[in-house]
C-alpha positions as CSV (number, residue, x, y, z in Angstrom):
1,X,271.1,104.6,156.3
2,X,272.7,102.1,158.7
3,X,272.3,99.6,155.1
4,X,274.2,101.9,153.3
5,X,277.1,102.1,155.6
6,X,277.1,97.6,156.1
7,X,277.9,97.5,152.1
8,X,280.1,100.1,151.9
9,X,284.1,99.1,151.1
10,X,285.7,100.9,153.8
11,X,287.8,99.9,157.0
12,X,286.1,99.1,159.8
13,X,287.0,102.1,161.9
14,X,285.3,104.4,159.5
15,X,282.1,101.9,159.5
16,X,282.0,102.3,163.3
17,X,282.4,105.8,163.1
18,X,279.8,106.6,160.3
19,X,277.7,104.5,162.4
20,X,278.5,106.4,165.3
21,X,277.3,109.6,163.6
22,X,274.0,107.7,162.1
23,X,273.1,106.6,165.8
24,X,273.5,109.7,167.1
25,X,276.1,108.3,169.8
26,X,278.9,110.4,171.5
27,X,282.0,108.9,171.4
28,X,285.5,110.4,171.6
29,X,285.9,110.7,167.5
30,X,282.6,111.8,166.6
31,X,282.6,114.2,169.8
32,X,286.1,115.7,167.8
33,X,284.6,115.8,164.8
34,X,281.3,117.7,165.9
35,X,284.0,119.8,167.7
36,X,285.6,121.0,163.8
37,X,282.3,121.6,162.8
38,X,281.4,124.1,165.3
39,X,284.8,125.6,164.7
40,X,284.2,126.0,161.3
41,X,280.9,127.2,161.5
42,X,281.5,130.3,164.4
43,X,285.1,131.1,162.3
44,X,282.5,131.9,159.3
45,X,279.3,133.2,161.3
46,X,281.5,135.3,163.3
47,X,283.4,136.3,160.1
48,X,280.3,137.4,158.8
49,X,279.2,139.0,161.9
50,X,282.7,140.6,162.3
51,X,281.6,142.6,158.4
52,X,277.9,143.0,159.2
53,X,278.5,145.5,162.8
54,X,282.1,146.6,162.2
55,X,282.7,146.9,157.6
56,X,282.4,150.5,157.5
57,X,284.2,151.5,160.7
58,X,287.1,148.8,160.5
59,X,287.0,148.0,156.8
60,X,286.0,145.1,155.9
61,X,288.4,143.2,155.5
62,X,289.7,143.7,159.1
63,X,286.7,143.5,160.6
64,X,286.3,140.1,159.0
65,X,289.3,138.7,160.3
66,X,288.8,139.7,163.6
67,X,285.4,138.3,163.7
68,X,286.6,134.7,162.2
69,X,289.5,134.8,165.1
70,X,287.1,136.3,167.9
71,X,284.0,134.4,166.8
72,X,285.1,130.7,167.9
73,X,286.0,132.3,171.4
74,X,282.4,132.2,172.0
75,X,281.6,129.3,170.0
76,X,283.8,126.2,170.7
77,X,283.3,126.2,174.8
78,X,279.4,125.7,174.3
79,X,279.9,123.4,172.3
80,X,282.0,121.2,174.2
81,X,279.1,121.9,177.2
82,X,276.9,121.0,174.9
83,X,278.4,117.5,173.7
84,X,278.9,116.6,177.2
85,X,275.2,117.3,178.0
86,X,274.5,115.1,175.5
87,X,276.9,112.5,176.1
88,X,275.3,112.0,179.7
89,X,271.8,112.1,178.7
């Protein structure tokens, strides 16, 4: 993978960070970016989970957007534990 990334035609700061993310290495940019992805993936899990236990009570409509704002409540804070376990490890 890290071959790919040497020949591709791209500034140097996205090299180091691909290469960052390839390596598995915690710095402050790839710890942002793994940030947005937890985000994004509690906003639609708890979306979801907001229509699974509340659709017929709420509608579901409501009960989806209250999941998508409530869900990263839950979600973000572990993961920013969870990147700086990591990072120290």
């Amino acid at each position: 993978m890290n071959v790919f990334i040497e020949h591709l035609n791209v500034s140097p700061i996205v090299k180091t960070f691909l290469f960052n993310l390839t390596n598995g290495d915690i710095t402050l940019i790839s710890g942002f970016f793994w940030l947005f992805v937890a985000a994004l993936f509690s906003t639609i899990s708890g979306a979801i989970g907001g229509i699974i236990l509340a659709g017929k009570d709420l509608g579901y409509e409501l009960a989806g957007i209250l999941g998508g704002l409530l869900g990263p409540a839950g979600g973000i804070p572990v993961a920013i534990i969870g990147l700086i376990i990591l990072k120290f490890i």
